[in-house]
N, C-alpha and C positions, 0 to 999 in steps of 0.2 A: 504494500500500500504506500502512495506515496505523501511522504508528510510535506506540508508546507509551513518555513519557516516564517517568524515572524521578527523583521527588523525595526525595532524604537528606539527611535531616536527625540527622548523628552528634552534636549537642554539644546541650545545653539551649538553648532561644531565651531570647536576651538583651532587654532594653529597646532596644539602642543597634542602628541600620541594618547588617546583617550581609552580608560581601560573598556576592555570588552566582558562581559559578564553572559556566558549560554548556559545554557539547560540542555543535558542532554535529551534525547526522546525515550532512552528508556535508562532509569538509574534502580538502584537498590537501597536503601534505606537502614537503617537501623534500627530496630524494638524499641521504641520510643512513642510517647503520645504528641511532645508538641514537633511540629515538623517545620522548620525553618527554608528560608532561602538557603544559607550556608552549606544547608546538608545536601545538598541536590546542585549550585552550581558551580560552574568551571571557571575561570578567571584567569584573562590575561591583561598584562600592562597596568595589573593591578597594584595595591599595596597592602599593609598589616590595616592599618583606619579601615580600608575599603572592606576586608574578611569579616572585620570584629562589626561592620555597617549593616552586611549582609547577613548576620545570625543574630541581628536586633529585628529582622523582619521576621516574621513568625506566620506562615503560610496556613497551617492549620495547627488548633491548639489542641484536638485530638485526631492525629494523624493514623487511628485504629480505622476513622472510615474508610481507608483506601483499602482496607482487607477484602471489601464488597466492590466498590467502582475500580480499584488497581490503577486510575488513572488519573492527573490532572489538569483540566484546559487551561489553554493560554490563555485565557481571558480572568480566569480566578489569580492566574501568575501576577499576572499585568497589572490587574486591580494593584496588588500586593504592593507592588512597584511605586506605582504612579502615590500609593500612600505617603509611602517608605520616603518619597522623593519630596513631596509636602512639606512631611513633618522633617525630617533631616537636612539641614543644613549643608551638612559637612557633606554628603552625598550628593547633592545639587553640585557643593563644587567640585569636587570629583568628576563629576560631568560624564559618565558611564552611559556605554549603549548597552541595547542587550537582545541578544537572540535569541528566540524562544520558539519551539515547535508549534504547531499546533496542537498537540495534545501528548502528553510525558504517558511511558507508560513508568506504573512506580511499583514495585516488589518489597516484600520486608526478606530481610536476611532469616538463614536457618538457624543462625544465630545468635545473641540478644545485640552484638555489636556488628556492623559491617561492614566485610574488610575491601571491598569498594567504597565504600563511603568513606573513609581514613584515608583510603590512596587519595582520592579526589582530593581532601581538605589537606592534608600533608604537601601535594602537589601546586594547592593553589598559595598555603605558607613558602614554599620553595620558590615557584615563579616572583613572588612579591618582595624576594631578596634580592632575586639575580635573572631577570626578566629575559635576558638573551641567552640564560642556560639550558639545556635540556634535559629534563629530569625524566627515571622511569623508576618508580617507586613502586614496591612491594612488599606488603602486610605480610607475617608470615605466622605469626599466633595474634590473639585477642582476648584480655579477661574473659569470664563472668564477672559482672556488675553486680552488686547485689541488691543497688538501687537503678533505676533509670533518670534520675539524676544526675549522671555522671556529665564530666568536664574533659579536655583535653588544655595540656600546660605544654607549647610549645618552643616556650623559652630555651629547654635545652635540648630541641633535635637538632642533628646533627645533619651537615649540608652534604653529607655522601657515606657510603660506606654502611656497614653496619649500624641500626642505632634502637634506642628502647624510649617512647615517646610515655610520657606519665601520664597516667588517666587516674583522674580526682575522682571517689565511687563516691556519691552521696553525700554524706556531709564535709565532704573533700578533709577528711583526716585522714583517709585510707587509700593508697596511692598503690594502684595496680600499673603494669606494662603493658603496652605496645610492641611487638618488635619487628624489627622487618629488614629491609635494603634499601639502598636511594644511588642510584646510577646516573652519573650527571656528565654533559658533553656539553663544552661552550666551545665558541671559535679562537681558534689558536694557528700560530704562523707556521706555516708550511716551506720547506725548502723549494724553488722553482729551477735550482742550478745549483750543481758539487761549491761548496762553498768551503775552501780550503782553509787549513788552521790557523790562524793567525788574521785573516785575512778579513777588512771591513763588512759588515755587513747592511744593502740598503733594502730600501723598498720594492724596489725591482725585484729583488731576489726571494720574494716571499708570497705566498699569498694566504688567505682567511679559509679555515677548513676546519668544519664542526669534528671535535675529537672526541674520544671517551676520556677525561679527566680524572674519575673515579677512584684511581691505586694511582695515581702521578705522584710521585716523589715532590716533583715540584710546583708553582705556582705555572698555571698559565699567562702566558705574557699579551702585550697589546702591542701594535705593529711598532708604536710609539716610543715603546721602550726596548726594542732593539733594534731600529736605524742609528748605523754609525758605529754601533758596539764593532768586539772582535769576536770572531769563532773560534771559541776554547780547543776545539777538536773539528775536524772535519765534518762537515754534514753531507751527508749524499742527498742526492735528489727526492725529494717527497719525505724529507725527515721531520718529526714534529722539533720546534724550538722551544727548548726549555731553558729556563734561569740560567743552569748548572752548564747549557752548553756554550754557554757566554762570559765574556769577560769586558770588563771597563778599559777605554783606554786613559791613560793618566792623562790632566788636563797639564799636565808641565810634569818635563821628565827632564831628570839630574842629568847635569849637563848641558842641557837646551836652555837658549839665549829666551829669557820673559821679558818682560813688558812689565816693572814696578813702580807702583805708585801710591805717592804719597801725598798727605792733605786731605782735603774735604769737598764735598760740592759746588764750594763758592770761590776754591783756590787747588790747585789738584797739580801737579807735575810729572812727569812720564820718564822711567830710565831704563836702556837697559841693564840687566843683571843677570849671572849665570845661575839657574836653578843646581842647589846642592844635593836638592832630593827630589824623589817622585812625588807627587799627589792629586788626589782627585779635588773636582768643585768641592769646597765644603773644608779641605786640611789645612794645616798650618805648617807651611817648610821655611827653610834655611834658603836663602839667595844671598849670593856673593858681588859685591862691587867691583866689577872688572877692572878701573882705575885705582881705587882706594885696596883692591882684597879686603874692604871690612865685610862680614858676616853679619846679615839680619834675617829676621823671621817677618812672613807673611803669609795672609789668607788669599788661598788659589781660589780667585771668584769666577772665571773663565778659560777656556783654552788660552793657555799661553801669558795670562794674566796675575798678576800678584799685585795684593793690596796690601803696604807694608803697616808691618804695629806699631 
């Protein structure tokens, strides 16, 4: 059958990327009576405001009737929304669209918690830290609750890898787990050409390619911060570029003629001196006065540049 979506657009389109908030057409639910937005949508270009926005909206406050109808129209969503968007401020500025089927079909879990409905909310906390990463998240046990009261404290999951997300049962003294996986792939630099050891590397030589980040040793990097570096070690062709296969080059290296200067913004003089040491933007070396041999120290604020103490 084929379902027909519904796109609203309640607030004027802004310049700036506006988060999107769908429904899918058929979701699974948890044992629970009151049934919220939260539980049921998906969220991209969203944020943390926008999650905690969306589980103040309260869809149905006994969500047992779905055990009989299994389904809910766009139009009861919608309602919900256009409320939501009234009474909330902060949602109004948010400025969210939203895609909605024409008709959800909704299931409860065989469980009293459900473990699509965790991926969903888990996933839509992940997007709303790191919006261009890719996440595949999987539940892999779930308490029993002893109350249907229960919370989720997502303060300390964990943005990859293994992790045990804390579920507050009831009068939130009593603190069950979650546990599962989280597989995450963001865009990271790619070799486009053998890029030998030692040897600069720029923009040309790179390009943007979704990776699995997940067990990386190191930080993924941004093109930004490795034009111009050097290559620690050879990279072959289609190699991922990491931290550890990079190296700085010194902004004044011992022996090389700088550029020191001393004074202020309103009176400033320019000399050269031979650097005594290596160092990067940000060190403090030793530079030699070529005529005088006197020794001073100064802060290496550019290539080839010292600003003396």
């Amino acid at each position: 059958m084929i379902k027909y979506f519904v796109f609203l657009f309640l607030v004027s389109t802004q310049a700036f990327a506006r988060p999107e908030i769908s429904i899918p057409a058929s979701v699974e639910i948890s044992q629970r009576e009151i049934l919220r937005l939260g539980d049921i949508a998906t969220v991209e270009e969203g944020s943390e405001e926008l999650l905690a926005a969306l589980d103040a909206v309260v869809l149905r406050e006994d969500a047992r009737d779905l055990l009989l109808s299994q389904h809910l129209e766009s139009s009861e969503i919608l309602a919900k929304m256009r409320s939501a968007l009234n009474s909330q401020e902060n949602l109004r500025r948010m400025n969210p669209q939203f895609k909605v089927p024409s008709q959800v079909k909704v299931s409860f879990a065989s469980t009293p918690i459900s473990k699509q409905e965790i991926e969903r909310k888990i996933h839509n906390v992940l997007k709303a830290r790191c919006n261009e990463c890719e996440y595949q998240v999987s539940v892999q046990s779930t308490p029993r609750p002893a109350s249907k009261l229960w919370d989720l404290d997502y303060t300390q999951l964990s943005a990859k890898g293994g992790f045990l997300l804390p579920l507050r049962d009831g009068d939130q003294r009593q603190i069950k787990w979650i546990s599962g996986t989280i597989r995450v792939s963001r865009l990271t630099p790619v070799t486009t050409r053998l890029i030998l050891q030692g040897e600069r590397v720029q923009a040309e030589d790179l390009r943007m390619s979704m990776t699995e980040v997940t067990f990386a040793k190191d930080g993924s990097l941004r093109m930004e911060d490795i034009q111009g570096q050097l290559a620690a070690r050879s990279l072959p062709v289609g190699s991922t570029v990491w931290a550890s296969d990079l190296k700085r080059e010194p902004a004044a290296k011992k022996g090389q003629v700088v550029k020191a200067l001393l004074g202020d913004d309103s009176f400033e003089i320019s000399v050269n001196m031979m650097a005594e040491d290596s160092g990067f933007v940000g060190d403090i070396i030793k530079v030699k006065n070529l005529e005088t041999q006197k020794v001073l120290s100064g802060l290496v604020t550019e290539k080839g540049v010292v600003k003396l103490q």
